[in-house]
C-alpha positions in Angstrom: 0.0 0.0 0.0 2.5 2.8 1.2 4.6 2.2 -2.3 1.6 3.5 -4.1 1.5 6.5 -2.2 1.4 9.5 -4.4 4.5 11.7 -2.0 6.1 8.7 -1.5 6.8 8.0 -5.4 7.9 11.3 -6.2 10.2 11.4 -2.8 11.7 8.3 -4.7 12.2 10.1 -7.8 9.3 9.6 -9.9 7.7 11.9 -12.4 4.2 11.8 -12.2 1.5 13.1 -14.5 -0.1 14.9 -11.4 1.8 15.8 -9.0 0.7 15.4 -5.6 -0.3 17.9 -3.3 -0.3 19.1 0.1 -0.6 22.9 2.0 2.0 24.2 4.4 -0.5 25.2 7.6 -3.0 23.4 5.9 -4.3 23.3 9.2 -5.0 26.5 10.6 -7.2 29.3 11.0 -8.6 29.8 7.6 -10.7 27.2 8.3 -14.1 27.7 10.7 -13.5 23.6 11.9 -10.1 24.4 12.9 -11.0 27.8 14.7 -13.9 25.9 16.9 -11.5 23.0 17.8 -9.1 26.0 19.0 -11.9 27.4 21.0 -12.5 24.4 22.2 -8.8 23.5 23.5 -8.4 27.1 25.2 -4.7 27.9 23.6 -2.5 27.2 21.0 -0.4 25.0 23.0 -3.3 23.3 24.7 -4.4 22.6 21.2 -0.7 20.8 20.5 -0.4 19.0 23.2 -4.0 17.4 23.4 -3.1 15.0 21.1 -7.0 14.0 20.8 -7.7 17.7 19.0 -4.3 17.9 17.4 -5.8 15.0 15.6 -8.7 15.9 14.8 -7.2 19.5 13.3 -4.5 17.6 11.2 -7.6 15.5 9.8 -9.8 18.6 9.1 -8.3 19.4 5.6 -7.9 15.8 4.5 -11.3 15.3 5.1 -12.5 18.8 3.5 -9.7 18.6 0.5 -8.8 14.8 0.1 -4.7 16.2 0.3 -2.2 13.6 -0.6 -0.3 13.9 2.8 -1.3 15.0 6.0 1.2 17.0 8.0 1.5 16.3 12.2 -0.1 19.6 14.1 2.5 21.0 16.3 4.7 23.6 16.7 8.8 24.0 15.9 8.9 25.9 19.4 7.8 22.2 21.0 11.6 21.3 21.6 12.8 24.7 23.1 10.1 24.0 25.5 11.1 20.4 26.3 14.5 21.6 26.6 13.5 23.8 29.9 12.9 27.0 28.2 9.2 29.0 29.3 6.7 29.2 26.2 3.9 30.9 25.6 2.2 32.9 23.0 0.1 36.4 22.7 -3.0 36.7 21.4 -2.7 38.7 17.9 1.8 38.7 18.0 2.9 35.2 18.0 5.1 33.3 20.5 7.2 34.3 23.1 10.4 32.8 24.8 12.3 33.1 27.8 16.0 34.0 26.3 19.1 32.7 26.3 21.8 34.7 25.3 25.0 33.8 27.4 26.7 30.6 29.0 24.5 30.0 32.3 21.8 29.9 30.1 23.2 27.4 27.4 24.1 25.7 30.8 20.8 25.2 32.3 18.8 24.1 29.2 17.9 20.0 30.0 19.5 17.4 28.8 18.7 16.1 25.4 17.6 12.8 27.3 14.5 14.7 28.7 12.8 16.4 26.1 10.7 13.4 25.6 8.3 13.7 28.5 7.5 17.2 27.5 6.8 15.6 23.9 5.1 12.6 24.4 1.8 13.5 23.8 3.2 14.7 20.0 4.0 11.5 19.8 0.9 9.9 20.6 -0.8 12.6 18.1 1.5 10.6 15.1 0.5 7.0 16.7 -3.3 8.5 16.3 -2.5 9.6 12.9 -1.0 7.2 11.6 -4.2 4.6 12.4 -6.5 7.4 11.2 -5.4 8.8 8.3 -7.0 7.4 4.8 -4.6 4.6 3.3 -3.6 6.4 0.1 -2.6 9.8 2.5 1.1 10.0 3.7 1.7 11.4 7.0 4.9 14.4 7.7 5.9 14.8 10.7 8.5 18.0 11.0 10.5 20.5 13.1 12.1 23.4 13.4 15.8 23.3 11.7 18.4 24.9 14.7 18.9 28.1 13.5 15.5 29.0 12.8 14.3 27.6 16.0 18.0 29.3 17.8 16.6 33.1 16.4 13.3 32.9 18.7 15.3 31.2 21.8 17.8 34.0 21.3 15.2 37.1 20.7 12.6 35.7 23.0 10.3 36.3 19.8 10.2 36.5 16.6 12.5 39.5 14.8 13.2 41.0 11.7 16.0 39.9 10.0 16.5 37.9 12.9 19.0 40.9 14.5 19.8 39.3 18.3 20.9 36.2 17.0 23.1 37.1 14.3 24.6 39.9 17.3 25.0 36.6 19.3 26.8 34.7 16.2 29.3 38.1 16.3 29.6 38.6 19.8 29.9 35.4 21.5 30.4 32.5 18.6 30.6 29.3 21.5 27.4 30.1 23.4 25.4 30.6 19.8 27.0 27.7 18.4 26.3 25.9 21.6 22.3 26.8 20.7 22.6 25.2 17.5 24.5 22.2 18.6 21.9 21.1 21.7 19.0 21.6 19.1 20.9 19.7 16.5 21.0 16.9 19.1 17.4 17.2 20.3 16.0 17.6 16.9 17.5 14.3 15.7 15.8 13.0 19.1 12.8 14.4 18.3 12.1 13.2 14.9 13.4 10.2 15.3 10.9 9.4 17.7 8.0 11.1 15.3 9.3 8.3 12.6 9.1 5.5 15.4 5.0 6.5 16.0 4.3 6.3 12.5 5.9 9.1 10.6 6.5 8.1 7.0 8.0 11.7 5.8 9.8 14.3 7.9 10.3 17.8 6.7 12.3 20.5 8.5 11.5 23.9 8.4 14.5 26.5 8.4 12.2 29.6 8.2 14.7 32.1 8.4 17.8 30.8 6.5 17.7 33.4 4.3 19.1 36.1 6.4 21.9 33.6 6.6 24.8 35.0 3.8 27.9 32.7 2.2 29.8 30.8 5.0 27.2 30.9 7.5 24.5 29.6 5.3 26.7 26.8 4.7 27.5 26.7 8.5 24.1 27.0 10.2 22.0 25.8 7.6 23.4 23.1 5.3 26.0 21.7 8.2 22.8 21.2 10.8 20.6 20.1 8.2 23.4 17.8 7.1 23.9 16.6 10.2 20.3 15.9 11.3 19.8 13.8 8.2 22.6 11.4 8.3 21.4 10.8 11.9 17.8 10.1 10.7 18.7 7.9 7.6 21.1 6.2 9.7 18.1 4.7 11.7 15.3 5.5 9.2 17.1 4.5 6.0 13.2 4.4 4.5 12.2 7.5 5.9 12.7 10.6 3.1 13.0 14.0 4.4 12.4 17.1 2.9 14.2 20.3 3.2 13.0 23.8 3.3 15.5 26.8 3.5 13.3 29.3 2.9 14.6 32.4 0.8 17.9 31.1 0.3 17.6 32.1 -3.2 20.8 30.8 -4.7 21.8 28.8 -2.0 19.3 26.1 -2.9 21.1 25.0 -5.7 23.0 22.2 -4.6 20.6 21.6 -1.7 19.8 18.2 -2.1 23.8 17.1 -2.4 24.9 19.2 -0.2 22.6 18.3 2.6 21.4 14.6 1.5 17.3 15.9 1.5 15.1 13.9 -0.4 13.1 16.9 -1.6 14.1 20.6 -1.4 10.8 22.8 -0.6 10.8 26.2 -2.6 9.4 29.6 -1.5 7.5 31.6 -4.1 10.7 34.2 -4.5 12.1 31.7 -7.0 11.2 31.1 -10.7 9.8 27.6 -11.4 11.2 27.9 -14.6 14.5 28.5 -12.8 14.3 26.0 -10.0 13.2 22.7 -12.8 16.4 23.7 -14.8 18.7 24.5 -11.8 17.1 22.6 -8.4 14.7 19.8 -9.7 17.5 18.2 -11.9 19.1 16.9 -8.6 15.7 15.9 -7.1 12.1 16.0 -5.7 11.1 19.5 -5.5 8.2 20.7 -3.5 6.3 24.0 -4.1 5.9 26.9 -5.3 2.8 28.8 -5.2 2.7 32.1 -3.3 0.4 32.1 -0.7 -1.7 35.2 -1.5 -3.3 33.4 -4.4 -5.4 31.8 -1.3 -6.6 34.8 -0.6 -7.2 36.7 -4.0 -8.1 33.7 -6.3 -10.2 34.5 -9.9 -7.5 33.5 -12.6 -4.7 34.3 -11.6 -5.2 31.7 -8.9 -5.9 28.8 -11.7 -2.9 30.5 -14.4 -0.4 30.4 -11.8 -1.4 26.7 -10.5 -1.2 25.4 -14.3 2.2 27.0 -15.0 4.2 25.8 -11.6 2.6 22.2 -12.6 3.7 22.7 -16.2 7.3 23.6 -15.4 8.0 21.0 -12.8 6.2 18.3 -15.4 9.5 16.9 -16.3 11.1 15.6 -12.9 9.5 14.4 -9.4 7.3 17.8 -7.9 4.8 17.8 -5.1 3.5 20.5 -5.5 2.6 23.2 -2.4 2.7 27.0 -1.5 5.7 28.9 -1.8 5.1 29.5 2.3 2.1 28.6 4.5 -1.6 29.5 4.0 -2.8 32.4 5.7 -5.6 32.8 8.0 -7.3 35.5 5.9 -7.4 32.8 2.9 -10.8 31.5 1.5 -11.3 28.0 1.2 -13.1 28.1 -1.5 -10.0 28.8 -3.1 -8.0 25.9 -1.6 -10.2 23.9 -4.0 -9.5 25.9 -7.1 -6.1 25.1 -6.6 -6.5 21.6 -6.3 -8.8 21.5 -9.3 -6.3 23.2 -11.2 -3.7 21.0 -10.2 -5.6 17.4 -10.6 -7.4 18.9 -13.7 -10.6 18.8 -12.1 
């Protein structure tokens, strides 16, 4: 059964006549089902770690859209939080950290050993999933990649241009490389454990590589990602992972090699004509739809849909946005992209 799954054959390399297709934040608050299970769970992080409603959201969309893969609902702060730092997140500005900025605090993060009892209902939300899901859907589970997860433990939220933790990088290189290495370890951890419950696709999200220039893109976003996949494949040797280094613009040439991805997920800043001829000749690519067309739609919506498809028609594509869905988005037009793409 899982061989004929749709993200599985192109994560092995194979061109199909339509691609396969899934949503970053396909669960979320566009939709009104989502937004009463929230209401419902109290929080945001309630909603995580009940892993009875973080089920039911990471169904919702597969049950509305029929989506080829259903993606684990969690959150890439999870693992600062298992690792002993304070979470929580504001109503209308998005999350919020204690910091760490200097040795004591590197120093009194847990050990790598503990994050799982914090986790372990994220982990029964995969073992849920993975009983629940329709047999033809393939579920991702995911995290944060260490530098994108390091800027908000750093900043205490999330920044522009990600300015504390590129200060930290300049001012005290061992304490901010010390970030990256105890989330390299914990992330490895982490997923691993994700692929144990059921996981059949990981994915890592490095959010905010692209304010990472030259050496320390290849430092703090190929090396981790590098590292965090030999790990995995070294246990999982079945388990493809895709990559996303969002807005690395140039940098994603050579991805896949560079890092041993599966996949390399684009954001909408990059051609598709560009990324078949330079990216997809090394691999699976995933994307690249811009995530206003959810919210705009009329033709452009269906044009745009029809040419990324058409572009990426000559290698392995699963096709997605170019970033996540945003809660303003209709959901009406969530279908007209999948008709587009299935020719519906």
């Amino acid at each position: 059964m899982a061989a004929q799954k749709t993200i599985l054959k192109a994560l092995a390399g194979e061109t199909q006549d339509v691609p396969p297709i899934w949503m970053m934040r396909q669960a979320g608050r566009y939709l009104p089902e989502y937004r009463a299970t929230r209401a419902e769970a109290g929080d945001f992080l309630s909603l995580c770690y009940n892993s009875d409603l973080a089920t039911e959201v990471t169904l919702q969309p597969i049950r509305r859209y029929g989506f080829d893969a259903a993606i684990l609902f969690a959150d890439i702060l999870l693992v600062p939080q298992a690792l002993g730092a304070d979470l929580w997140f504001v109503t209308g500005e998005g999350p919020r950290l204690s910091t760490i900025t200097d040795q004591a605090g590197l120093d009194a993060l847990k050990p790598t050993s503990d994050i799982h009892e914090t986790l372990s209902p994220i982990y029964q939300t995969v073992r849920n999933l993975s009983g629940a899901l329709p047999p033809e859907t393939t579920l991702i589970g995911f995290a944060g990649a260490p530098w994108t997860v390091a800027t908000y433990m750093i900043a205490g939220r999330g920044t522009p241009n990600q300015g504390p933790a590129h200060a930290l990088k300049a001012e005290n290189r061992t304490v901010f490389e010390g970030i990256l290495a105890r989330l390299t370890e914990a992330t490895i951890e982490y997923l691993s454990a994700q692929i144990e419950a059921g996981a059949e696709v990981i994915k890592l999200f490095d959010s905010w590589a692209g304010s990472l220039k030259d050496e320390d893109f290849d430092r703090y976003a190929i090396e981790p990602a590098r590292q965090i996949i030999a790990a995995l494949k070294a246990r999982h040797p079945d388990t493809p992972i895709i990559a996303f280094p969002r807005e690395a613009a140039g940098k994603y040439v050579g991805f896949h090699a560079a890092t041993g991805a599966d996949c390399v997920a684009l954001d909408n800043s990059v051609s598709p004509d560009w990324a078949a001829a330079n990216i997809q000749k090394d691999g699976c690519v995933q994307g690249n739809l811009a995530s206003s067309h959810m919210v705009t739609g009329g033709a452009a919506l269906t044009a745009e849909t029809c040419a990324i498809v058409k572009a990426f028609q000559g290698g392995p594509h699963i096709f997605n946005l170019g970033h996540g869905i945003t809660p303003d988005a209709d959901p009406d037009n969530v279908q007209r992209m999948i008709d587009a793409v299935r020719g519906g």
